[in-house]
C-alpha positions as CSV (number, residue, x, y, z in Angstrom):
1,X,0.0,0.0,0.0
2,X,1.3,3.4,-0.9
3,X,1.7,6.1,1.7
4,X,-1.1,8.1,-0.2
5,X,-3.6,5.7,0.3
6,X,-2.4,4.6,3.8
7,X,-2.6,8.2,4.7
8,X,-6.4,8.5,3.2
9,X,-7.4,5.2,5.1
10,X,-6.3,7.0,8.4
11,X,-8.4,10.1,7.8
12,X,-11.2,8.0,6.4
13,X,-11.1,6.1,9.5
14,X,-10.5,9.2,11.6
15,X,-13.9,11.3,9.7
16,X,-15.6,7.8,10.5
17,X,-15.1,7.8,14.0
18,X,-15.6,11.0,14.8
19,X,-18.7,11.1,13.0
20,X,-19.9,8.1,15.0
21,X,-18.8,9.4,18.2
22,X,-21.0,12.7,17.7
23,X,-23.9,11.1,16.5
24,X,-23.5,8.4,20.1
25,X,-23.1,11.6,22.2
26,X,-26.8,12.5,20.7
27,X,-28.6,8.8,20.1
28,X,-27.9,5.3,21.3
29,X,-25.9,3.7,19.2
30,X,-28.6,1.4,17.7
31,X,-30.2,4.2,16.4
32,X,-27.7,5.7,14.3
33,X,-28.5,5.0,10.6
34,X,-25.2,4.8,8.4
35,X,-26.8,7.4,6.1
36,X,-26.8,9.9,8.7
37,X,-22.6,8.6,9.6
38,X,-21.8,9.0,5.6
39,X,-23.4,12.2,5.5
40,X,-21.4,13.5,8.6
41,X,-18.0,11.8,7.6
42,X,-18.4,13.6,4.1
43,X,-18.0,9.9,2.5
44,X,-19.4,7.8,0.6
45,X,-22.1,4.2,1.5
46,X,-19.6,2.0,-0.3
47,X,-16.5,3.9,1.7
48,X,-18.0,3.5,5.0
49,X,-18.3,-0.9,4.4
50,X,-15.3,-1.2,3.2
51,X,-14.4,-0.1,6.6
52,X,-17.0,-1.2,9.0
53,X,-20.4,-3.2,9.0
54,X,-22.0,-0.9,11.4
55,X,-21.7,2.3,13.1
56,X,-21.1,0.1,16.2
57,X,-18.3,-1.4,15.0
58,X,-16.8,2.0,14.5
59,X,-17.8,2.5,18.2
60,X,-16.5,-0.7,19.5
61,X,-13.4,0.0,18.0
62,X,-12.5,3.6,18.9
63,X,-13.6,2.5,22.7
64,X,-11.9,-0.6,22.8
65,X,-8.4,0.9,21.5
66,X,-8.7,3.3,24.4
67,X,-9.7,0.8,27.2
68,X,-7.3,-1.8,25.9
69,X,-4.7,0.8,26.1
70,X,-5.3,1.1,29.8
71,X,-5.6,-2.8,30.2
72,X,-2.3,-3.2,28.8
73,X,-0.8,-0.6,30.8
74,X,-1.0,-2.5,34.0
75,X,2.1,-3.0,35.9
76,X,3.4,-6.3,36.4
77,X,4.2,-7.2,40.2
78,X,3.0,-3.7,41.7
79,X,-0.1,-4.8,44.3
80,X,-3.1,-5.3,42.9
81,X,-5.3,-2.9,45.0
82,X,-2.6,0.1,43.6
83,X,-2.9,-1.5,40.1
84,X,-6.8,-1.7,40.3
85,X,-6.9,2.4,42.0
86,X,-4.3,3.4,39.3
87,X,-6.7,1.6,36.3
88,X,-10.1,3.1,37.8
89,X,-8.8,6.0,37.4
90,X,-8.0,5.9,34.0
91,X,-10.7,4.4,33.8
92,X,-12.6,7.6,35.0
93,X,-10.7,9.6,32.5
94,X,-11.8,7.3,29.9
95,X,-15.3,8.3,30.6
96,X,-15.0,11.6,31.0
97,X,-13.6,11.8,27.6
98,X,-16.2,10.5,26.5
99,X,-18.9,11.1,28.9
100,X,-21.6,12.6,26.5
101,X,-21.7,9.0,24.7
102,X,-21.9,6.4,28.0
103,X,-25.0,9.3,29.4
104,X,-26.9,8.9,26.1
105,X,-26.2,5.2,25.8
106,X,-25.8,4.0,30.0
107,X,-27.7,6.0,31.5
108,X,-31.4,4.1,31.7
109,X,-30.0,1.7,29.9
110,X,-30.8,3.2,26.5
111,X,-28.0,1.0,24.6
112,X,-27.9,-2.6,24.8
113,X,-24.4,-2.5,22.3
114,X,-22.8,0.0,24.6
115,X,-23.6,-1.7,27.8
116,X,-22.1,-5.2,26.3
117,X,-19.0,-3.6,24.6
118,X,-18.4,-2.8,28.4
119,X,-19.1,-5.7,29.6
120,X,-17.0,-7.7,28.0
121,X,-14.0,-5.5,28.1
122,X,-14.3,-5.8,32.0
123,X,-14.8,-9.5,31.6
124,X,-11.3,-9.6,29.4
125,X,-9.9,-7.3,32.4
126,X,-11.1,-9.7,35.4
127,X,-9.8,-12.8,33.4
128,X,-6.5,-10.8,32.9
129,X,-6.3,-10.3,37.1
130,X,-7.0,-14.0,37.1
131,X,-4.5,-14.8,35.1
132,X,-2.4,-12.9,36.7
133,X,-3.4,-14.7,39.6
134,X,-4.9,-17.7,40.1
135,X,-5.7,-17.4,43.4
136,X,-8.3,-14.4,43.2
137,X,-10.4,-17.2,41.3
138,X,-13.5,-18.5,44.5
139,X,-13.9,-21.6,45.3
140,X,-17.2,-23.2,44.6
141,X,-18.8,-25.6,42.3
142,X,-18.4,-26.7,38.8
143,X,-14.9,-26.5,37.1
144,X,-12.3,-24.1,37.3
145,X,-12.9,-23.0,33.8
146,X,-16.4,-22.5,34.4
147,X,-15.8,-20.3,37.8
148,X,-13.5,-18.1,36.0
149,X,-16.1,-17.6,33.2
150,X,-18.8,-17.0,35.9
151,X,-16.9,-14.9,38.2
152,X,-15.3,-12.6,35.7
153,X,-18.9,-12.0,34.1
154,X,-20.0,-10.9,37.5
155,X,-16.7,-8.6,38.1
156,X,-18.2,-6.9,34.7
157,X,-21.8,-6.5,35.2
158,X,-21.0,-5.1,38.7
159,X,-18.4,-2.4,37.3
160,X,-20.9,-1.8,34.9
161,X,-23.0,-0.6,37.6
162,X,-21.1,1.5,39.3
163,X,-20.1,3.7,35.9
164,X,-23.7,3.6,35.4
165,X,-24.4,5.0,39.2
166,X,-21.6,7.3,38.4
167,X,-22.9,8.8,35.1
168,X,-26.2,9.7,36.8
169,X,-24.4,12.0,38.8
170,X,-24.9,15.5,38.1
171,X,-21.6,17.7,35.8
172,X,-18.5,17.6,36.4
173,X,-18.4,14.2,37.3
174,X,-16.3,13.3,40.7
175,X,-13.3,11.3,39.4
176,X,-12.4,10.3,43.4
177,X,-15.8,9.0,43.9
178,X,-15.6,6.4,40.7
179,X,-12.0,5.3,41.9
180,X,-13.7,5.0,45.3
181,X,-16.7,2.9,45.1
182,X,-14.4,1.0,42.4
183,X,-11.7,0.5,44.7
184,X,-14.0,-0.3,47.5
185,X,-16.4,-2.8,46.1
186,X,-13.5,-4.4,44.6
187,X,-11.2,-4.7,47.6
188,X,-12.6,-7.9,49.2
189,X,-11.7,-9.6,46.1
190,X,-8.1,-8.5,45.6
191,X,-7.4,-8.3,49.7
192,X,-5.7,-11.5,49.3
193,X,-3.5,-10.2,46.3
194,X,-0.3,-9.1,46.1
């Protein structure tokens, strides 16, 4: 690929996303036609599915690059209750950067594909502290694979709630009281880690 065209895939993909992002900030995600994304983007039907199947794959992708950046910059070794504090509050910032989005989408529950993309980011993130160490995993019945399955699908509904409880508070939005109730509801769970 030539450096033209690599350099009009990036703004293509850059009009795209920002286009979707607007239009998220005003209506669920579901709700966005791909007609009202071309239109905004300045590009054409055929343009836009050559580069996504939906406008929420636009939106899974710009959000996941940004909370997969903050998964992967985790710290090896460092205790887990610092790690968890240090990634809730990226976490925060995350948010905030994109607060008008997760309010239109979270906030009564208005977007089923918003709520699951975050879902199962924080399921990836509790299998990663699992992996990371074993030992966070309960005992209980059924396998081990199974448990870590469950438990990290409860880890993500549950941090799903609290951004949710978060996002209905009023503007600006308390960054220490997201790391907080984060930190807190989280801390019986990673007492025992190190």
């Amino acid at each position: 690929m030539s450096a033209d065209v690599d350099v009009r895939v990036r703004r293509t993909r850059e009009s795209l996303s920002q286009a979707v992002l607007r239009l998220a900030a005003e209506h669920p995600v579901e709700d966005i036609a791909v007609a009202d994304v071309v239109r905004l983007a300045r590009i054409n039907r055929t343009t836009f599915y050559k580069h996504a199947a939906s406008p929420a794959d636009v939106l899974a992708e710009v959000l996941y690059a940004d909370l997969d950046r903050i998964r992967t910059g985790w710290i090896a070794g460092a205790p887990a209750r610092e790690v968890w504090e240090r990634s809730a509050g990226e976490l925060a910032d995350h948010l905030q950067r994109f607060e008008d989005l997760y309010r239109t989408g979270l906030v009564g529950q208005r977007s089923a594909v918003l709520n699951r993309l975050l879902v199962e980011h924080f399921a990836g993130s509790a299998l990663a502290w699992l992996d990371r160490d074993p030992r966070l995993l309960p005992d209980g019945a059924g396998s081990p694979q199974w448990r870590r399955k469950a438990f990290s699908r409860f880890i993500a509904h549950g941090e799903v709630g609290v951004v949710e409880a978060w996002l209905t508070e009023p503007a600006p939005l308390d960054r220490t009281l997201f790391i907080s109730a984060s930190a807190s509801f989280m801390s019986t769970w990673l007492g025992g880690a190190g």
